[in-house]
N, C-alpha and C positions, 0 to 999 in steps of 0.2 A: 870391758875393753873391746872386745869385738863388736859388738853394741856400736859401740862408738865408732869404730871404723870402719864401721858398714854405712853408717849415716854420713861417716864422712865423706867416703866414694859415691854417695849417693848425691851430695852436696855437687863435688865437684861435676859428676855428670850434668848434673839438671844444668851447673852453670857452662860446661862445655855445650850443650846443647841448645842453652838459650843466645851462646854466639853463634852459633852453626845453621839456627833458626833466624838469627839474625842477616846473616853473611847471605844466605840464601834469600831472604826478601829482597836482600839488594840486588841479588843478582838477575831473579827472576825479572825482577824493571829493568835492569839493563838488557834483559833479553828479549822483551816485547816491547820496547825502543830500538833495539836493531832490529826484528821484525819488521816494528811496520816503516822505517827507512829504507828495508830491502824493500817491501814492498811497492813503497814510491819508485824507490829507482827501474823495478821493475817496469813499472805503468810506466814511466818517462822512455825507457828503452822502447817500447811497445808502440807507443808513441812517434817515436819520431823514425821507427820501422814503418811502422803504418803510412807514415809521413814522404816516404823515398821509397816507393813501390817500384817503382822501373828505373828504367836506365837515368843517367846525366847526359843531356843532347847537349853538344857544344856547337855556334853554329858562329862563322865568322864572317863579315862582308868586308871585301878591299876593294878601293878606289888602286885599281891600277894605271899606269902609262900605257896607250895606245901601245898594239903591238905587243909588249910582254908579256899578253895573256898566256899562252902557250908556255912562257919558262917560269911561267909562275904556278901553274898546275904540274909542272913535271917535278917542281921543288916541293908543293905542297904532298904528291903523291910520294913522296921519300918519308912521309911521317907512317906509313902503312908497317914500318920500319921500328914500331915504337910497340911494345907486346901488347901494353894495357885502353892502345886506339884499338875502336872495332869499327864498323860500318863508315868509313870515310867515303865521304860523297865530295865533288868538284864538280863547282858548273859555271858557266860565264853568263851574264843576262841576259834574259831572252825578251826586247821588248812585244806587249801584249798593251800597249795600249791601255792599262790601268793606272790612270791618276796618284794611284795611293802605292804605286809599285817603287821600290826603294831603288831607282833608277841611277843615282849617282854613286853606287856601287858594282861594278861591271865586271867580279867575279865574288865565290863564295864556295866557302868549306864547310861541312857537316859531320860530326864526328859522334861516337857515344862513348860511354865508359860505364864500369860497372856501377862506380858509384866515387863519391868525393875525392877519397883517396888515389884512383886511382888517377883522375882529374889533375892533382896535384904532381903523380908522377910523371906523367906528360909533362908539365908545366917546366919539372925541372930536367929535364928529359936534354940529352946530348943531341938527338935530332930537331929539336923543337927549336932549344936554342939557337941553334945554325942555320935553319929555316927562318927564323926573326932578322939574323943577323944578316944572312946572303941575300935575303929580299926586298931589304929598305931600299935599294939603287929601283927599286920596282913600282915600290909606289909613289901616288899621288898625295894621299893622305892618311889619317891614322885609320886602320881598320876598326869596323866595331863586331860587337859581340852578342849573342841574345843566350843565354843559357838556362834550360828546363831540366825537371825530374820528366820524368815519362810517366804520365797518369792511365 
């Protein structure tokens, strides 16, 4: 009798074991399937670190009205006012005589950010906004934009 229920608990281990052997091959796949997705995502982060190395230059040209250059710089220096703007530059054109110089724009702002996000929070920005709003009696036409990472 003992006999026997020695073989029996031996039975039943071998068959707990051969689940526990089992459960575990699966699992080990599912662990070196999340590996190497970490993996990738890691290279993908890496990547597009690598990819946005400096700053976000934000550079704006307006066609302003004769004359309102002056209150259009003293509205645009109000965004200095916005935590996530750093280097704000203001200038009015200066002709040089260069054919290829973007002449039909006679003033301009240059801004940085640390990076996208902060970009967007300007964008929705309570000063920004009010700067779009109070300076359309100012312009000519729609301003344009050119925007870089900083290489």
């Amino acid at each position: 009798m003992r006999l026997f229920i020695l073989l029996l608990i031996i039975l039943l281990t071998s068959c707990a074991n051969a689940t526990l052997e089992s459960e575990l091959a699966v699992t080990k796949s599912a662990l070196i399937n999340t590996e190497a997705a970490l993996k990738d995502a890691n290279q993908q982060l890496a990547d597009l670190q690598k990819a946005e190395t400096g700053q976000l230059v934000h550079v704006v040209f307006f066609k302003v009205k004769e004359g309102t250059e002056a209150d259009m710089i003293t509205a645009i220096k109000k965004l200095e006012g916005i935590p996530v703007v750093k280097d704000l530059e203001v200038g009015t054109f200066e002709n040089l005589n260069d054919p290829r110089a973007l002449a039909e724009y006679n003033l301009m702002m240059e801004m940085s950010f640390t990076d996208k996000v902060a970009y967007e929070i300007y964008q929705k920005h309570p000063l920004h906004i009010a700067l779009k709003e109070n300076t359309k009696s100012f312009m000519v036409g729609p301003p344009a934009t050119y925007d870089f990472i900083e290489k």
